[in-house]
C-alpha positions in Angstrom: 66.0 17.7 90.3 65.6 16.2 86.8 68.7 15.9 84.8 68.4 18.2 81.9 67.0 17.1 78.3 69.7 19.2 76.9 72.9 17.3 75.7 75.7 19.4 74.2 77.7 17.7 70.8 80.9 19.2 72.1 83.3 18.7 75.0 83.5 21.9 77.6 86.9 20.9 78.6 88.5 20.0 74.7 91.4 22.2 74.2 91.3 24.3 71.1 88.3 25.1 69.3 84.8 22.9 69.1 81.8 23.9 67.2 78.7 22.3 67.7 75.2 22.3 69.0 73.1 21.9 72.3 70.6 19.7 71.1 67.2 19.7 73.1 64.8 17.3 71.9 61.2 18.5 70.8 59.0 16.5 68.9 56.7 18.4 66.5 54.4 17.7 63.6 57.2 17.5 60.9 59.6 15.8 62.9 58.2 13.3 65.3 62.1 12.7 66.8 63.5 16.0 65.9 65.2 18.6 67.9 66.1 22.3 68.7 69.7 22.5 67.8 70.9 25.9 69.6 74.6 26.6 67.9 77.4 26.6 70.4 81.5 27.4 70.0 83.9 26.9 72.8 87.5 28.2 73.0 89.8 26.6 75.7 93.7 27.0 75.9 95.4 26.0 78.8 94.4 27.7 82.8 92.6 31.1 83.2 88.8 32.4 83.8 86.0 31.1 81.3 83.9 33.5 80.1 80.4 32.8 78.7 79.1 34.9 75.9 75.5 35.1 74.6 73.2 37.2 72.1 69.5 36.0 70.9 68.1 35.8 74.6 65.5 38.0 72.1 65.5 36.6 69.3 64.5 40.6 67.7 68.1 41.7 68.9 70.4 41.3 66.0 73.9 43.3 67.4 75.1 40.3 69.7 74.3 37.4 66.9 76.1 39.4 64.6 79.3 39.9 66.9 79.1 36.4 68.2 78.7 34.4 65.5 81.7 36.5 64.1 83.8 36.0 67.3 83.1 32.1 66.8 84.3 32.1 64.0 87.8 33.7 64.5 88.9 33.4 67.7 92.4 32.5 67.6 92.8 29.6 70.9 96.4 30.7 70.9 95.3 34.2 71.6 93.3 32.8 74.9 94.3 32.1 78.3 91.0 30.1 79.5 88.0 29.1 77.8 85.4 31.0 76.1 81.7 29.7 75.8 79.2 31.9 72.7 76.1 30.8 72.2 75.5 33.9 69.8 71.4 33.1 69.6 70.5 31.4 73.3 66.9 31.2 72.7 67.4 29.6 68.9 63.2 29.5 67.8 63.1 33.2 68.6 66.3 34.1 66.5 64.9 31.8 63.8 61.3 33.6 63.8 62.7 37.2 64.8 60.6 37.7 67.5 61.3 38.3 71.1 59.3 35.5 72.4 59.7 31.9 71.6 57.3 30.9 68.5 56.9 27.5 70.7 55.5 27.8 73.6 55.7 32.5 73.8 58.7 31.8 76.2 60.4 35.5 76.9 63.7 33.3 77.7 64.6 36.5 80.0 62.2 36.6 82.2 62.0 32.4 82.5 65.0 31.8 85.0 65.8 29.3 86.9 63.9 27.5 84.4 62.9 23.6 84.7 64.3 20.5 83.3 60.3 19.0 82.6 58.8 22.3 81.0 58.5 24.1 77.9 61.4 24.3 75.4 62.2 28.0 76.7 62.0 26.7 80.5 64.6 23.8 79.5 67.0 26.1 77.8 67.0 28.2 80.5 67.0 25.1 83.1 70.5 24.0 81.3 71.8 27.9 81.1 71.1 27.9 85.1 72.8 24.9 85.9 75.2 23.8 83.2 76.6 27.0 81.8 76.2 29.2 84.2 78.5 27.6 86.7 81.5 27.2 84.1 81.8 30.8 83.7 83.4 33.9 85.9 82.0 36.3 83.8 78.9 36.9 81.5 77.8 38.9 79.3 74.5 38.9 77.8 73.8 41.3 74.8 70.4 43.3 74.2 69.4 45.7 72.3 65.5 47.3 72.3 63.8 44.1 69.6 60.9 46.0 67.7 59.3 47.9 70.1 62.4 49.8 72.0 65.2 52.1 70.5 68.1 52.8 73.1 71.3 55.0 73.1 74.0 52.2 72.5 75.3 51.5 76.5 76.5 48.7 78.1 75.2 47.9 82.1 75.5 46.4 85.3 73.0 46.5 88.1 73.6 47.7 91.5 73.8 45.1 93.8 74.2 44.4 97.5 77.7 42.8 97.6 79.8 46.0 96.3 83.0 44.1 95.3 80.8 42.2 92.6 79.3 45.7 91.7 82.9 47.0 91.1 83.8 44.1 89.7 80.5 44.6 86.8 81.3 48.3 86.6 84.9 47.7 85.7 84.0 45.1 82.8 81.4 47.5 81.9 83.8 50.4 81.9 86.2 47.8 80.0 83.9 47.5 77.6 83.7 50.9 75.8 80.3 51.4 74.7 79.4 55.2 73.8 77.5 54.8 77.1 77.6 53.0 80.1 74.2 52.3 82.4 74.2 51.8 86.2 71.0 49.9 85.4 68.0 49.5 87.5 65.2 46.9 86.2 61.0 47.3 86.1 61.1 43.6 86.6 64.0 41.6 87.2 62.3 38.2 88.2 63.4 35.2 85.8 66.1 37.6 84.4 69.4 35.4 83.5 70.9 38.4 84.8 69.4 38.0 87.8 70.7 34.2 87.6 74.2 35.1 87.1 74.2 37.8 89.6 72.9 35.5 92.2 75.7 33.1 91.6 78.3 35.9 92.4 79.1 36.4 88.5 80.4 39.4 87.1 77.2 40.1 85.1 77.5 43.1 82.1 74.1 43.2 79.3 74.0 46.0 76.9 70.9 47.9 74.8 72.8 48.5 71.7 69.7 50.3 69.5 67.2 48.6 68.7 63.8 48.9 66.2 64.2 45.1 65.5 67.4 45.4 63.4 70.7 46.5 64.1 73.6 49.5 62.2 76.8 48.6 60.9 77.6 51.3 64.1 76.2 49.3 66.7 77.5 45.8 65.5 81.0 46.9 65.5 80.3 48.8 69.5 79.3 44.9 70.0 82.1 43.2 68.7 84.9 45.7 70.4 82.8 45.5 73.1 82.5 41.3 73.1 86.9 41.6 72.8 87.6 44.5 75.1 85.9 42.5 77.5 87.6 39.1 76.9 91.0 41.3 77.3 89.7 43.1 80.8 89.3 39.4 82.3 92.9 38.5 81.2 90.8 36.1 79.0 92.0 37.2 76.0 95.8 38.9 74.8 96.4 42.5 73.7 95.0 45.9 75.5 91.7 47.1 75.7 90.8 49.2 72.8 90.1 52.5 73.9 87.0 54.2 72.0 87.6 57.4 70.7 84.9 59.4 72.6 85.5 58.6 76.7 82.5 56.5 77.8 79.6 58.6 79.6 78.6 57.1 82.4 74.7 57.5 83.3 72.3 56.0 86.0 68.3 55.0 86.7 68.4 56.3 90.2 64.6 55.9 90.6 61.1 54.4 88.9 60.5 58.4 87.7 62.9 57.1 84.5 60.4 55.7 83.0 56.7 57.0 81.7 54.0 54.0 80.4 51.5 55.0 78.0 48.0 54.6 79.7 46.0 55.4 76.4 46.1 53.4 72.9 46.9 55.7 69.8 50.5 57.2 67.8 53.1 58.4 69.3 54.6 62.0 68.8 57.7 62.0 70.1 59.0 65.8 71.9 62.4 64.6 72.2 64.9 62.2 70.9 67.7 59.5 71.9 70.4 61.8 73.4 68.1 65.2 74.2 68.4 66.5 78.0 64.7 67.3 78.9 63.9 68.7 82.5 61.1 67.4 84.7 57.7 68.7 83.5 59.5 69.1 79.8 57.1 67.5 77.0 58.3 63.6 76.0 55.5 62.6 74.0 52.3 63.0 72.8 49.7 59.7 72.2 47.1 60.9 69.4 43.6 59.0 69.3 43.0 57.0 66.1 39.5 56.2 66.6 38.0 59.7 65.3 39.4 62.9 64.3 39.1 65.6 66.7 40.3 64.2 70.5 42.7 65.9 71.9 46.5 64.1 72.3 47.4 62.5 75.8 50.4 64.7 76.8 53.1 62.6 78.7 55.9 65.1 80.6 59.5 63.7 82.4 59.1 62.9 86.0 63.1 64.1 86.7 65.7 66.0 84.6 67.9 63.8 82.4 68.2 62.5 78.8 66.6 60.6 77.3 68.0 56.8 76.8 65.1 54.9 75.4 61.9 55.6 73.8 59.2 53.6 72.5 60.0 52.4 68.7 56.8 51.8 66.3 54.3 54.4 65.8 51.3 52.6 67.6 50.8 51.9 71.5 48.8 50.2 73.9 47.8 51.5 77.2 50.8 49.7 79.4 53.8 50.1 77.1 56.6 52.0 77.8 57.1 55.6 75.8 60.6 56.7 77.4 63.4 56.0 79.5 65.1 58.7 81.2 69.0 58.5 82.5 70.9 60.7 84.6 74.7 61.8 83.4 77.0 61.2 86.3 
């Protein structure tokens, strides 16, 4: 394997606090040497657990910038035991542009793991998460909210997984966490997830959908930065006791695929139901109206299970394919 192109401007193992950048070289028509320069902090005092923090794997998901670039910022180092790694915007051309996808080369950094050392700029980034950063940490956690096309109820998540004391391990941090909700998560498509990546390593893995419609609520940044220190606390990483939240998390799960309904027509969406509604299977979700002519009939889309709804589709136009709602079951 190729060494990576990546070189960080800071040392991993420097007590205190460094700020600096991992550069990743990328010539371009304004800059024939010139680089992407993706902003990285790390926090070391002394022994303990090093936890690795990152927002901007979308670069349409403001909640995890906003709490990371803030934790950066003020972290205390005599308030740590370990080291803490933020890279608050891990795939930096998306964050710059505000789109999900890399305006380089249309990289979804998410779904681009184990990445490659000789391939796009979005294959290198993830190439150096996957082997440099990755193996630093013992525990992650990756923030998400639902970019411009998804609105979610504010949860953090872990996966199920096949080793159980890993799973415990995620639902503890998750639990630790204190997000309004919390999501035993199952994925539509997990390949080339960095969660996947972490998992896979043995990491205790926790992501989050904080809200979404490409901007984020003074609300959901501050469930993101409790959330960022709660965690840091629950790994012994950071001093002080978990904040408890003032509402008791409620826990929900994706048991099956019948959580989720896909458009298969083009048109606007009516929504039946919104973020937090208990609907039972058959109930009305949506409606997709034709906007080609007046007089069609809407396309009537009903749940597939009783729940509550935990996601639906954000702007008012879809495409046959795209995901309308997200149902969750309260455990």
């Amino acid at each position: 394997m190729r060494p990576s192109p990546i070189s960080p401007t800071i040392d991993f193992e420097a007590e205190g606090v460094s700020h600096g950048h991992l550069r990743l070289p990328h010539s371009r028509d304004d800059s024939a040497w010139g680089a992407v320069m993706i902003p990285i902090t790390v926090v070391t005092n002394g022994e303990g657990p090093t936890a690795l923090l990152t927002g901007g794997n979308h670069g349409d998901e403001y909640e995890g910038p906003a709490a990371l670039f803030d934790l950066a910022r003020t972290l205390d180092p005599a308030a740590v035991s370990g080291r803490v790694i933020i890279v608050p915007a891990l795939n930096y051309p998306a964050f710059r542009a505000g789109t999900r996808t890399s305006p380089i080369d249309k990289g979804n950094l998410n779904r681009t793991f184990p990445g490659r050392p000789d391939g796009t700029v979005t294959q290198k980034i993830a190439d150096y998460v996957q082997r440099h950063l990755l193996p630093l940490a013992d525990i992650v956690l990756d923030f998400h909210s639902g970019g411009r096309t998804l609105d979610f109820l504010p949860f953090a998540a872990a996966h199920i997984l096949p080793d159980k004391r890993q799973e415990a391990s995620s639902f503890a941090a998750v639990e630790a966490f204190g997000a309004p909700f919390s999501m035993r998560m199952l994925e539509i498509d997990a390949v080339g997830m960095l969660d996947t990546a972490a998992e896979e390593m043995g990491k205790v893995f926790v992501t989050t959908e904080l809200g979404g419609g490409g901007t984020a609520t003074a609300r959901t940044i501050a469930i993101a930065r409790r959330g960022a220190a709660n965690l840091l606390r629950h790994a012994g990483i950071l001093s002080g006791a978990v904040e408890k939240p003032d509402e008791p998390t409620r826990w929900l799960a994706m048991p099956s695929d019948a959580c989720f309904t896909f458009s298969d027509v083009e048109g606007l969406v009516e929504p039946a139901v919104d973020l937090g509604d208990a609907v039972r299977s058959g109930d009305l979700i949506a409606r997709v109206h034709p906007v080609l002519r007046t007089g069609a009939a809407p396309a009537e889309f009903r749940a597939r299970m009783d729940g509550l709804l935990a996601a639906r589709h954000f702007p008012g136009l879809v495409q046959p394919g795209d995901c309308l709602a997200v149902l969750a079951v309260e455990e």
